[in-house]
C-alpha positions in Angstrom: 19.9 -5.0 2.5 17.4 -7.4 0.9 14.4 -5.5 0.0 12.2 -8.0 -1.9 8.6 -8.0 -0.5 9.2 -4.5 0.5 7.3 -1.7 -0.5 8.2 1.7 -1.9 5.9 4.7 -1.0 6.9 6.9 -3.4 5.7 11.0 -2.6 6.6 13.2 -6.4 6.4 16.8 -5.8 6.8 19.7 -8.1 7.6 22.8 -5.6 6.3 25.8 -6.6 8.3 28.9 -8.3 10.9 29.5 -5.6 10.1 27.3 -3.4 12.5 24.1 -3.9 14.7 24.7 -1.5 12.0 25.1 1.4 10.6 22.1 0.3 13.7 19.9 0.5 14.3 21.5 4.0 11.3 20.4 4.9 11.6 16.6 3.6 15.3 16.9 5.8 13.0 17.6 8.9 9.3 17.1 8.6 9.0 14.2 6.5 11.4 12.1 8.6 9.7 12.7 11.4 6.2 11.0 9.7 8.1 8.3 8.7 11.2 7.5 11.1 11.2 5.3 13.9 7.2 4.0 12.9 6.4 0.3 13.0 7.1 -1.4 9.3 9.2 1.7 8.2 13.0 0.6 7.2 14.0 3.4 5.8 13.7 6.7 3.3 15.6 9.1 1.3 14.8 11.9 -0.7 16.3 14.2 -3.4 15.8 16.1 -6.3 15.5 15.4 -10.3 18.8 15.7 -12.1 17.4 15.6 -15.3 14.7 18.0 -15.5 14.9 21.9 -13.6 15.1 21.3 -9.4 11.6 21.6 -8.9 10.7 18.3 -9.6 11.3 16.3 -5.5 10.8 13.0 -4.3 10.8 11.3 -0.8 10.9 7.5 -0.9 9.8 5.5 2.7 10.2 1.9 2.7 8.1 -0.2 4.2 8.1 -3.8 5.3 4.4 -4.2 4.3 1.3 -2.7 2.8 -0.2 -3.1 6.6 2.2 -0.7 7.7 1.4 2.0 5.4 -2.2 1.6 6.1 -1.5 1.6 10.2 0.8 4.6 9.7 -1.6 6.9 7.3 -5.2 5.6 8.2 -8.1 5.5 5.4 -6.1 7.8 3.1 -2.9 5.6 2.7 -3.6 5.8 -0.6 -3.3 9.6 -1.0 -0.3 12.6 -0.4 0.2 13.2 3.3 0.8 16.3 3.3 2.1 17.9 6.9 1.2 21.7 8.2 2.9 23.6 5.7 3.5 22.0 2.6 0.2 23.1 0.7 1.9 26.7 0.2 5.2 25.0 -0.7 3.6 22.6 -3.7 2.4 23.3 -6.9 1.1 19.4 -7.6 2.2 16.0 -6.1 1.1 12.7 -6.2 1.4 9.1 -4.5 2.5 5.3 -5.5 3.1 2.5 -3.9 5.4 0.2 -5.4 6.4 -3.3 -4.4 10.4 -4.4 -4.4 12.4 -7.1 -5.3 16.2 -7.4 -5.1 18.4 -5.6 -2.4 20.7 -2.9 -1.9 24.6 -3.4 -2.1 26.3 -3.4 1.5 
């Protein structure tokens, strides 16, 4: 998959005390649903950080361009999107946007 001129929207979380696994149940279920199946979106995954403690999360869409984020998340594109319940799962988060080049191995 050739991902040059695609963009990475990159969503860091720390989950509070307790809370990690709720969180990544939640990026299984809720955050697919914001991104999957929306104009521009390719794709997303999501995991956990292997090299600090498990309450450091990231979900990663991809998007075909910067006007689909915008047309997906309005005037605040450029801040967390953060569904009906995630406020009481996270302690901080934060939001980039990163553009691609190169592609992924078939």
């Amino acid at each position: 998959m050739n991902l040059s001129n695609s963009i990475l929207r990159v969503f860091e979380a720390r989950a509070k005390p307790g809370k990690s696994d709720e969180l990544k149940r939640k990026f299984s279920d809720t955050s697919i649903s914001v991104v999957d199946g929306k104009p521009g979106n390719v794709g997303y995954l999501f995991g956990e950080n292997l090299t600090t403690d498990d309450a450091d999360l990231v979900f990663i869409s991809v998007w075909d361009s910067m006007d689909s984020i915008k047309s997906r998340f309005g005037e605040s594109w450029n801040e967390s999107f953060l569904p009906e319940g995630y406020e009481e799962l996270i302690e901080s988060c934060s939001i980039k946007h990163i553009q691609c080049e190169g592609k992924l191995a078939s």
